[in-house]
C-alpha positions as CSV (number, residue, x, y, z in Angstrom):
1,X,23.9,-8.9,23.9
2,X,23.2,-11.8,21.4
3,X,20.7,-11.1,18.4
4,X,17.3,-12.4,19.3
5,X,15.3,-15.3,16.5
6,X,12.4,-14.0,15.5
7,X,10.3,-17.2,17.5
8,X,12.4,-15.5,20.5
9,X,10.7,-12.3,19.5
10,X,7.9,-13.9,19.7
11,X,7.7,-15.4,22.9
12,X,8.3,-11.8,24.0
13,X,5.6,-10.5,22.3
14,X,3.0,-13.1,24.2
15,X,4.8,-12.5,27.6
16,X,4.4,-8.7,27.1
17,X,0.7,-9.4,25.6
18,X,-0.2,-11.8,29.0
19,X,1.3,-8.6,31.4
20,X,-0.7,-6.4,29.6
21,X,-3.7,-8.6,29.4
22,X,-4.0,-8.7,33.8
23,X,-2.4,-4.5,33.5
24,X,0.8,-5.4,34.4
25,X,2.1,-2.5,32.4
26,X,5.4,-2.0,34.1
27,X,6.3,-5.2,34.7
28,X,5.9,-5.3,30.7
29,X,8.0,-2.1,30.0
30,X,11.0,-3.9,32.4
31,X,10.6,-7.4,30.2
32,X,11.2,-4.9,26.8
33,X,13.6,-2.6,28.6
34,X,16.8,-5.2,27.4
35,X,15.8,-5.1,23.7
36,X,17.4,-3.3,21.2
37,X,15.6,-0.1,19.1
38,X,14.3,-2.5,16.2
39,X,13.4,-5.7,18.5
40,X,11.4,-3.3,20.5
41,X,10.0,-1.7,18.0
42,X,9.2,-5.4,15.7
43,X,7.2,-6.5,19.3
44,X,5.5,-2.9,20.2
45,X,4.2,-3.0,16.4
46,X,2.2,-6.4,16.6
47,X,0.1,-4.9,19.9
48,X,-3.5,-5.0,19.8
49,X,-4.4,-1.6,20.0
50,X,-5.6,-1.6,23.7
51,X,-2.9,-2.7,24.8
52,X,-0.7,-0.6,22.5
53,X,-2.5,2.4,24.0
54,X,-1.5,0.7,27.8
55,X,2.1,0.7,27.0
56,X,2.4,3.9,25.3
57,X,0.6,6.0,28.1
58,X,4.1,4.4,30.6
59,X,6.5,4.8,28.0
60,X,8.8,8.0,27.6
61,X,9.0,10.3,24.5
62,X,12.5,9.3,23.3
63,X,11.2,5.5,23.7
64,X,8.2,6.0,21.4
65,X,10.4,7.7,18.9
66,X,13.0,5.1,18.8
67,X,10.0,2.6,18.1
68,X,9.0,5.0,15.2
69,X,12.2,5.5,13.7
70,X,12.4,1.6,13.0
71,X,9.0,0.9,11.7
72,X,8.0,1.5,7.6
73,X,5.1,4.2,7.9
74,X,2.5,2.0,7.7
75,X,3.5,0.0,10.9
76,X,4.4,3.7,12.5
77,X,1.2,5.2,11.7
78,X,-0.8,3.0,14.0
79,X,1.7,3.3,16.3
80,X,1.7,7.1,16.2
81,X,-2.5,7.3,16.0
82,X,-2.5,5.3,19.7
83,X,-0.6,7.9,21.3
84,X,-2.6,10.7,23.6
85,X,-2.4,13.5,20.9
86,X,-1.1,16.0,23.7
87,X,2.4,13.9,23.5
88,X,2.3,14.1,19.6
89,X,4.5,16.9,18.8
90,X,7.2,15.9,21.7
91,X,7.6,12.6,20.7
92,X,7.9,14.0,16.7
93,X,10.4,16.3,17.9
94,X,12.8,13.3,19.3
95,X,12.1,11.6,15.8
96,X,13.8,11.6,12.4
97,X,12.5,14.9,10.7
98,X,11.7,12.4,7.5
99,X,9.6,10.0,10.2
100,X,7.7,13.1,11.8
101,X,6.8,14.4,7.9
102,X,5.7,10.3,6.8
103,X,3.6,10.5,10.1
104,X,1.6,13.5,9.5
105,X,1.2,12.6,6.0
106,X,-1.2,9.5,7.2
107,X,-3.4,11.6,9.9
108,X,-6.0,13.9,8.7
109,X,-4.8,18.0,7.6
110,X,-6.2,19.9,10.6
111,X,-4.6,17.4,12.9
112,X,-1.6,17.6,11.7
113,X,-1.8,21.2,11.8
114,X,-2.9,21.3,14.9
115,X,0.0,18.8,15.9
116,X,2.7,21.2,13.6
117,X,2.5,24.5,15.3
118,X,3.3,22.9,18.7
119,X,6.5,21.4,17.8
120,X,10.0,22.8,18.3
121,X,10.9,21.4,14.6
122,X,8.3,23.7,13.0
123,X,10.0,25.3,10.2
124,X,12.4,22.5,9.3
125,X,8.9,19.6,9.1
126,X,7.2,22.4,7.7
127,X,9.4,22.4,4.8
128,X,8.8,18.7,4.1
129,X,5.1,18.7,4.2
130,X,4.9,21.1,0.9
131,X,6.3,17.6,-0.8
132,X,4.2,14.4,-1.8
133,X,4.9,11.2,0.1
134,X,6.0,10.1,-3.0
135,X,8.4,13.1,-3.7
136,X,12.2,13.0,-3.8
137,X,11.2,15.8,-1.6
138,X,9.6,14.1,0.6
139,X,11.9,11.6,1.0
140,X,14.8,13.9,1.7
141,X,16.8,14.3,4.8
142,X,17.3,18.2,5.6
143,X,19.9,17.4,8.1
144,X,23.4,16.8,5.9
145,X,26.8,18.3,5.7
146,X,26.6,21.8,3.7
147,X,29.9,23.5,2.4
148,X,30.2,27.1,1.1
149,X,32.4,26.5,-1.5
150,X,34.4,29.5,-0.2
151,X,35.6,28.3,3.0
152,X,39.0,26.8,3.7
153,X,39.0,22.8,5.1
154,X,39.9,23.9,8.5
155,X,37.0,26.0,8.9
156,X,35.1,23.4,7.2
157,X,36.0,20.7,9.4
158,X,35.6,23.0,12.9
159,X,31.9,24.1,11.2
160,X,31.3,20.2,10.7
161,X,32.4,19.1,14.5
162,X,29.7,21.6,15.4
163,X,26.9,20.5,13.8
164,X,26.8,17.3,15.5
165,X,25.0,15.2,12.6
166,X,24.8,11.9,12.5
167,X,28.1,10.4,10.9
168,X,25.7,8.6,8.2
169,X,25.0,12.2,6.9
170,X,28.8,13.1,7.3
171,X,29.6,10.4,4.3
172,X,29.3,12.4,1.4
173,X,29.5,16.6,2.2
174,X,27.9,19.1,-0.8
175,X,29.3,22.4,-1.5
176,X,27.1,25.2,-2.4
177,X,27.7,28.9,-3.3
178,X,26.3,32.2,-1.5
179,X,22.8,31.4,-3.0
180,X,22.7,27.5,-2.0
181,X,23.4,26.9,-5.5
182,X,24.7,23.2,-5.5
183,X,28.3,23.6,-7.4
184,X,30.1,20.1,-5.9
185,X,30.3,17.4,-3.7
186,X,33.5,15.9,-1.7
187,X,33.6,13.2,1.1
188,X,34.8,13.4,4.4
189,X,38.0,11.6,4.0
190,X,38.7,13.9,0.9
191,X,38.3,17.0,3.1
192,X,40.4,15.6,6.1
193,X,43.8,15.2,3.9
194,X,42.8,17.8,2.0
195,X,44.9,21.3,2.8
196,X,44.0,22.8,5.7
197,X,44.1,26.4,3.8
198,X,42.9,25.2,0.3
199,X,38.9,26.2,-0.2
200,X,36.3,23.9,-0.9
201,X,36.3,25.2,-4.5
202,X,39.6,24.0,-4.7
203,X,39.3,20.0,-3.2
204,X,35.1,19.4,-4.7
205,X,34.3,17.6,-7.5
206,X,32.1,19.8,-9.5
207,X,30.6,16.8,-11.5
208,X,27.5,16.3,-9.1
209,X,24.2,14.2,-10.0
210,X,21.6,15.5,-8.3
211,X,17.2,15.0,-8.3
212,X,14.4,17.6,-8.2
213,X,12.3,17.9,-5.0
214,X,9.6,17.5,-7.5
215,X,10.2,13.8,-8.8
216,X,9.0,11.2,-8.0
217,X,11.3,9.2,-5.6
218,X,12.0,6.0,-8.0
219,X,14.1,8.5,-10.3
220,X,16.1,9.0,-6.9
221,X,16.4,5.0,-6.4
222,X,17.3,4.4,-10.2
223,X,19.9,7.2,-10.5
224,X,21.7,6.1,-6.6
225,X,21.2,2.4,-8.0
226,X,23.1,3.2,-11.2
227,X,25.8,5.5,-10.6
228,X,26.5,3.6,-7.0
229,X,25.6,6.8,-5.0
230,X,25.6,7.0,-0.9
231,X,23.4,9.6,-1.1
232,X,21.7,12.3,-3.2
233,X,21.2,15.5,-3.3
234,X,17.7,17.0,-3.9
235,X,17.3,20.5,-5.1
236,X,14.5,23.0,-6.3
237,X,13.9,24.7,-9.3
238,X,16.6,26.9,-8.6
239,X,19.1,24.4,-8.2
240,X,19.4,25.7,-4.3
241,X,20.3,22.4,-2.4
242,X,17.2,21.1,-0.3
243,X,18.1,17.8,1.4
244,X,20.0,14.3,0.8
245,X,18.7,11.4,0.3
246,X,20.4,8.5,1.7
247,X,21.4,4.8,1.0
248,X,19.4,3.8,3.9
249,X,16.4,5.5,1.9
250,X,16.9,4.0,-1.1
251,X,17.0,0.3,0.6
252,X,13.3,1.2,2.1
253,X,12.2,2.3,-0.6
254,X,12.9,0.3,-3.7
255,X,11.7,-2.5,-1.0
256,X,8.4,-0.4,-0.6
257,X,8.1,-0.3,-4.5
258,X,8.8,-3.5,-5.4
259,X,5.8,-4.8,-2.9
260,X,3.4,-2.6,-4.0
261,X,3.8,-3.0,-7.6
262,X,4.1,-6.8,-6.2
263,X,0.5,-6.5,-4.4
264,X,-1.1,-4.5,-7.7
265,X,0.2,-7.1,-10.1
266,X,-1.7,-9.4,-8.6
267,X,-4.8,-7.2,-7.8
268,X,-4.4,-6.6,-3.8
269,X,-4.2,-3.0,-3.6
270,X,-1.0,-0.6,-3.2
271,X,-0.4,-0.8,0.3
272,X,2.2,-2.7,1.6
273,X,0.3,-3.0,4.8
274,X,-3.3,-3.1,5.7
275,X,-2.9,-4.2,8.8
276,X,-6.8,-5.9,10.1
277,X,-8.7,-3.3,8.9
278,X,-11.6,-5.0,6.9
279,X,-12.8,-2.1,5.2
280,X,-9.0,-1.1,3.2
281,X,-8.7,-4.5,2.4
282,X,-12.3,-4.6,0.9
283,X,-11.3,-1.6,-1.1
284,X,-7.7,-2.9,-2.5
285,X,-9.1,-6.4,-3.4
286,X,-13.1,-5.9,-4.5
287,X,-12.2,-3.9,-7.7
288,X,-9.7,-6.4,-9.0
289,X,-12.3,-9.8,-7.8
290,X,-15.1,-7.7,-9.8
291,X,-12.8,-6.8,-12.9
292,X,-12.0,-10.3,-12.9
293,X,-15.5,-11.7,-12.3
294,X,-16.5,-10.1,-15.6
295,X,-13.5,-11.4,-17.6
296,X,-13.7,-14.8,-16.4
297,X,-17.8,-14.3,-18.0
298,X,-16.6,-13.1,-20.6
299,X,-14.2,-16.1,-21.4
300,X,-17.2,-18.3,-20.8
301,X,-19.3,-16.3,-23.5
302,X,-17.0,-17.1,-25.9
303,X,-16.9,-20.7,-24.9
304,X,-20.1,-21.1,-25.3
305,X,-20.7,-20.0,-28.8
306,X,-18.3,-23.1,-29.8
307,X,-21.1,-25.5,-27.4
308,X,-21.9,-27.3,-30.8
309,X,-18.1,-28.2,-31.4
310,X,-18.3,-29.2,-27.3
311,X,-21.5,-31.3,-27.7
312,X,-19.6,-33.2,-30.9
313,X,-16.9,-34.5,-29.1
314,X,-16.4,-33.7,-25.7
315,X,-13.0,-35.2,-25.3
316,X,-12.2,-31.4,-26.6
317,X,-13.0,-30.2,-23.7
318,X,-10.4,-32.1,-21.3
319,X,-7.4,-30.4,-23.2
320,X,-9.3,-26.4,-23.1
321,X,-7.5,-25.9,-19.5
322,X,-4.1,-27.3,-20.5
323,X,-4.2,-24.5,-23.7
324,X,-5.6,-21.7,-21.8
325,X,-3.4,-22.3,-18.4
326,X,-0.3,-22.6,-19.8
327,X,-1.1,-19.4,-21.8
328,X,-1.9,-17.5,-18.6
329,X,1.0,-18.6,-16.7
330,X,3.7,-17.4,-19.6
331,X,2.1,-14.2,-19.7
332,X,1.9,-13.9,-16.2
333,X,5.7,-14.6,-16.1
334,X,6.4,-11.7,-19.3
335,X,4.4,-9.4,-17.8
336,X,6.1,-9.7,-14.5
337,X,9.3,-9.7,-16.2
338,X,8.4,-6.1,-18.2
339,X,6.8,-4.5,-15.0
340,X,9.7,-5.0,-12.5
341,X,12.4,-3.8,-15.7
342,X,10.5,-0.7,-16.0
343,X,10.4,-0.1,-12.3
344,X,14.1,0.2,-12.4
345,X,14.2,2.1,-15.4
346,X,15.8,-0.9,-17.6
347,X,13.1,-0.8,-20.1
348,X,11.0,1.9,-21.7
349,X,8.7,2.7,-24.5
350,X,11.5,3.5,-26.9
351,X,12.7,-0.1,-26.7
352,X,9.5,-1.9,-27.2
353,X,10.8,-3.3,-30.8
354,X,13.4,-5.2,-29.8
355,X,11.2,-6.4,-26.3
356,X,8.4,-7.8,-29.2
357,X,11.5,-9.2,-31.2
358,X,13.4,-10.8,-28.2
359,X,9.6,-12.4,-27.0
360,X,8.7,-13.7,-30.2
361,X,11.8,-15.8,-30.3
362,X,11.4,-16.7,-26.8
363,X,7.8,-17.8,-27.1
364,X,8.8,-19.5,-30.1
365,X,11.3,-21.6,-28.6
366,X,9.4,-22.1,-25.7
367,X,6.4,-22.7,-27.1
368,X,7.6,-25.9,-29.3
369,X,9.6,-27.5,-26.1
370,X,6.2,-27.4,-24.3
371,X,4.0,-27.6,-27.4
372,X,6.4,-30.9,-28.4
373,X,6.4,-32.5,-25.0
374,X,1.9,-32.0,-25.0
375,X,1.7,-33.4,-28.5
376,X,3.9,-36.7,-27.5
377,X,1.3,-37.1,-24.3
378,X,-1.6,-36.6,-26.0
379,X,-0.8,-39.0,-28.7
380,X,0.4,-41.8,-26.3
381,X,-3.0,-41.5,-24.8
382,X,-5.2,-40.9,-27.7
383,X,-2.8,-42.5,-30.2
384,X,-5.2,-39.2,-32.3
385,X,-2.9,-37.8,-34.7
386,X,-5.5,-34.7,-35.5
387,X,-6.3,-34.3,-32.1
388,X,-2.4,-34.0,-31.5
389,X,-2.0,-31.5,-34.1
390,X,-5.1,-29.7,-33.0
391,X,-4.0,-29.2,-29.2
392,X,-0.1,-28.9,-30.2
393,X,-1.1,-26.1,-32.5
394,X,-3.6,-24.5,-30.3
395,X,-0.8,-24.2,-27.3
396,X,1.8,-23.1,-29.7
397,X,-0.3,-20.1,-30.6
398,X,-1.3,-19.0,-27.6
399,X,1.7,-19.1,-25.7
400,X,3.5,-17.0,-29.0
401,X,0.1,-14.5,-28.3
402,X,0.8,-14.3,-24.6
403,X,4.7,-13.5,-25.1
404,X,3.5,-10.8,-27.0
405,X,0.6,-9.7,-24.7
406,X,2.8,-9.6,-21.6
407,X,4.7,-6.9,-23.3
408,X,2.4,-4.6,-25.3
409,X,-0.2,-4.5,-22.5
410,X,2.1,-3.2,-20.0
411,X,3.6,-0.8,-22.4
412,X,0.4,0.6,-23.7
413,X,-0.7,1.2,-19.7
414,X,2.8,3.1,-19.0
415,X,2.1,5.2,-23.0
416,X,-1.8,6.2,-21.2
417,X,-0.1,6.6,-17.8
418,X,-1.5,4.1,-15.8
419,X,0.1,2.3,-13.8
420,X,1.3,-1.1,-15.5
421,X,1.0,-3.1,-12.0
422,X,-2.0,-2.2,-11.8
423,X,-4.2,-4.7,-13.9
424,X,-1.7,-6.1,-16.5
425,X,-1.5,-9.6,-15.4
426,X,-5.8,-9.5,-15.3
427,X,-5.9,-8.0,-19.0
428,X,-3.2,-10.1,-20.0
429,X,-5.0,-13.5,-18.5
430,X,-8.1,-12.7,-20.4
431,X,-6.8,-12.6,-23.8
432,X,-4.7,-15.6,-23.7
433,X,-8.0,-16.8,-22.3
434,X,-10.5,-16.0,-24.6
435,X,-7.9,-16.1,-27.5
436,X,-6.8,-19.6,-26.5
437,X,-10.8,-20.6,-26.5
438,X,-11.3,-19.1,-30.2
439,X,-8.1,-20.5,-31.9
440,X,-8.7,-24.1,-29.7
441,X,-12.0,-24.8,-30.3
442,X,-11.9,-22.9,-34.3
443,X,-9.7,-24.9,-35.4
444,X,-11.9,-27.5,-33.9
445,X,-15.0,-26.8,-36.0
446,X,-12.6,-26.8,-38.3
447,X,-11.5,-30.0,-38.2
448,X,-14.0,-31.5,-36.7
449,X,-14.8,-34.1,-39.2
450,X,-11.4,-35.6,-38.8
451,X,-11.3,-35.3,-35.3
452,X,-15.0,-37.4,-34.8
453,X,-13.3,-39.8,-37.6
C-alpha cells in the first residue's frame, strides 16, 4: 500500500463527508476501511461533529482506539466527547494507558469517574490520574520491561517473552530491587548475550538518570535530549520505579511545547488547538488584543507630549515608524531567541551577564550596519546632515535598548515565575516603542533649531 498525499487525504475526507451527508454511513466506513491507523485517524479528526457522531455509533471499539492513539489530545478529545458515553470505558481499555489518562484529563471529574470504575484498566489509569497533564508522571508509560536485579538472564528473558509488551518498550529494560528501588538499567541486546546464569546485578549498568513523577515533563525532554536517552525512567519520592517515558513521548511533546510557547509569544493562548470554538479562542486572544490596546495608547500619549516638535517640522514624523519598527522587530527576534533557549534548558538566570554582554555587542554591530545603511538614505533624499544624525542616532539607540530588553524582560518573568512566552514580545514592543518616541523626537526638540535651519 503506497503512502497517501495529504490532497489525497483530502479527497477522502469530502467523499466520506458527501456519504455521510445523504447517511451513507457504511458505505463511508468501507471507503476508510483501506487506510492506515494515522490516515484514518488525520480524516476521522477533521469531521463535523454530526457526522463524527454518525461514524462512531458504526465503528468498533478497537477502531475508535486506533484513531485515538494517533491524534495529540486535543484532536482526541473531541473525538472521544462524540462517542455514546456507555462505549467510553471499552474503547479506553483498547487504548494506550497514557491516551485513556490524557482523555479523562479534558472531560469534567465526575465523568471521568464515572467512566473509571467501569473499566478493566482501573488500577493501572488510576495510578496516572493522581499526576498533572503536565507531569513526568503523567506522561509516563506504566507498561515497560522491569528486572529484579536478582534474577538470572534466562529467567529474565522467559519472564520478558511473557509479558508480551510492545518491543518499543523492550528497548531499554530497568532493574529494580525487592522494594522497586530503581538500581540499573540494561538493553535487550545486552541481556541476550549476556550469561544465561549471571544475575541482572551482574550485566546492569548501575549509572541510571532517572525524573521525578513530580516534575514537570520539559525536565524529562531536556535530560532524554541531552544525554541521548530512548527512554526514561520516572520514579517517586522513594526512588520506587513508576513508569518510562519514551522517545516517541519526547518527540510529541517538545513539539507540543515549542507551539504553545509559539502561540503565547505571540499572544494567542496556550493551546495548540482550539479547534472552532468561538468562545476558547475569545479567551486565548482578547487578553493579549486588550493588553496591547493599552500599550499601543500608551505609545501614543507619549507621542503626543512631543506634538509641538511634530507641528515644527513634520517631515519628523515620516522617519518615527522606521525608528520604532525596526526596534520592535530586533526585540521581537532576542526575545524569541532567549524564550526558545530557556525552553530547552540552554539558558538560565545564572547566565544573564554574559546574555547582556553578548547582546550589547550584537546590537552594537547590528545597530551601525542598519543605522549606517538609514543615514546614507536619508541623506540622499534630504541631502539633511542633522536630520541624518538625528534619525541614525535615534535607530542606533533603540535597537542597542531592544537587544537588551529582549533579554532582561524574559529573564525577570522566568525570576517572578511567569511564564516568559507569555507577554514578553508585548512588553518588549512597548518599550522600544515608547523609548524609541522619547529618544527620536528629544533629541528633536533638541535640535530642532538646526533641523528647521
Amino acid at each position: 500500500m503506497t503512502v497517501p498525499e495529504p490532497w489525497e487525504l483530502g479527497d477522502v475526507l469530502s467523499e466520506v463527508t458527501d456519504l455521510l451527508e445523504v447517511g451513507g454511513v457504511s458505505v463511508a466506513l468501507k471507503r476508510l476501511e483501506p487506510l492506515r491507523h494515522a490516515d484514518l485517524a488525520a480524516v476521522v479528526a477533521e469531521l463535523s461533529e454530526d457526522h463524527l457522531r454518525q461514524l462512531l455509533h458504526r465503528m468498533s471499539n478497537e477502531a475508535i482506539a486506533d484513531v485515538l492513539d494517533y491524534l495529540d489530545v486535543d484532536r482526541g478529545s473531541r473525538v472521544f466527547e462524540a462517542i455514546p458515553e456507555t462505549r467510553r470505558p471499552t474503547v479506553l481499555d483498547e487504548t494506550s494507558p497514557e491516551v485513556a489518562t490524557d482523555l479523562l484529563h479534558r472531560i469534567a471529574w465526575d465523568e471521568a469517574a464515572q467512566t473509571l470504575v467501569r473499566m478493566r484498566n482501573l488500577n493501572i489509569i488510576g495510578d496516572l490520574l493522581i499526576h498533572d497533564d503536565d507531569d513526568a508522571g503523567g506522561l509516563m508509560s506504566p507498561s515497560f520491561g522491569k528486572l529484579r536485579e536478582y534474577w538470572t538472564v534466562r529467567h529474565a528473558l522467559r519472564v520478558l517473552r511473557q509479558m508480551e509488551l510492545d518491543p518499543e518498550m523492550l528497548r531499554e529494560l530497568f532493574a529494580v530491587d525487592a522494594h522497586d528501588t530503581l538500581v540499573g538499567r540494561i538493553e535487550l541486546s545486552e541481556l541476550v548475550f549476556a550469561p544465561p546464569n549471571a544475575t541482572i546485578s551482574e550485566v546492569m549498568n548501575r549509572d541510571v538518570i532517572s525524573v521525578s513523577a513530580t516534575e514537570d515533563q520539559e525536565s524529562a525532554v531536556r535530560l532524554m535530549q541531552r544525554y541521548r536517552l530512548p527512554s526514561i525512567p520516572v520514579t517517586n519520592t522513594r526512588r520506587q520505579l513508576q513508569g518510562v517515558i519514551t522517545s516517541n513521548s519526547l518527540v510529541e511533546i517538545a513539539e507540543q511545547e515549542a507551539t504553545e510557547d509559539m502561540f503565547r509569544l505571540f499572544g494567542v493562548g496556550g493551546s495548540i488547538a482550539t479547534g472552532y470554538n468561538v468562545r476558547e479562542a475569545m479567551r486565548n486572544r482578547m487578553p493579549w488584543l486588550v493588553l496591547n490596546l493599552f500599550t499601543v495608547m500608551s505609545a501614543g500619549f507619549v507621542l503626543s507630549l512631543f506634538q509641538p516638535t511634530l507641528d515644527a517640522m513634520t517631515l519628523l514624523a515620516a522617519f518615527l515608524p522606521v525608528v520604532m519598527g525596526q526596534a520592535g522587530i530586533a526585540g521581537t527576534q532576542t526575545v524569541t531567541i532567549i524564550v526558545r533557549s530557556m525552553a530547552l534548558g540552554e539558558r538560565s538566570l545564572s547566565n544573564v551577564w554574559q546574555l547582556l554582554l553578548f547582546e550589547l555587542v550584537l546590537s552594537l554591530v547590528q545597530s551601525v550596519a542598519v543605522g549606517g545603511i538609514l543615514g546614507v538614505l536619508v541623506h540622499l533624499w534630504k541631502d539633511d546632515w542633522a536630520l541624518t544624525l538625528l534619525v541614525t542616532l535615534s535607530l542606533v539607540m533603540n535597537l542597542i535598548l531592544a537587544g537588551l530588553a529582549g533579554v532582561l524582560v524574559p529573564m525577570f518573568m522566568r525570576l517572578i515565575r511567569i511564564d516568559p512566552a507569555m507577554a514578553s514580545a508585548v512588553i518588549v514592543t512597548t518599550a522600544t516603542d515608547i523609548c524609541g518616541i522619547v529618544m527620536y523626537l528629544g533629541l528633536a526638540s533638541i535640535f530642532l533649531s538646526w533641523l528647521v535651519g
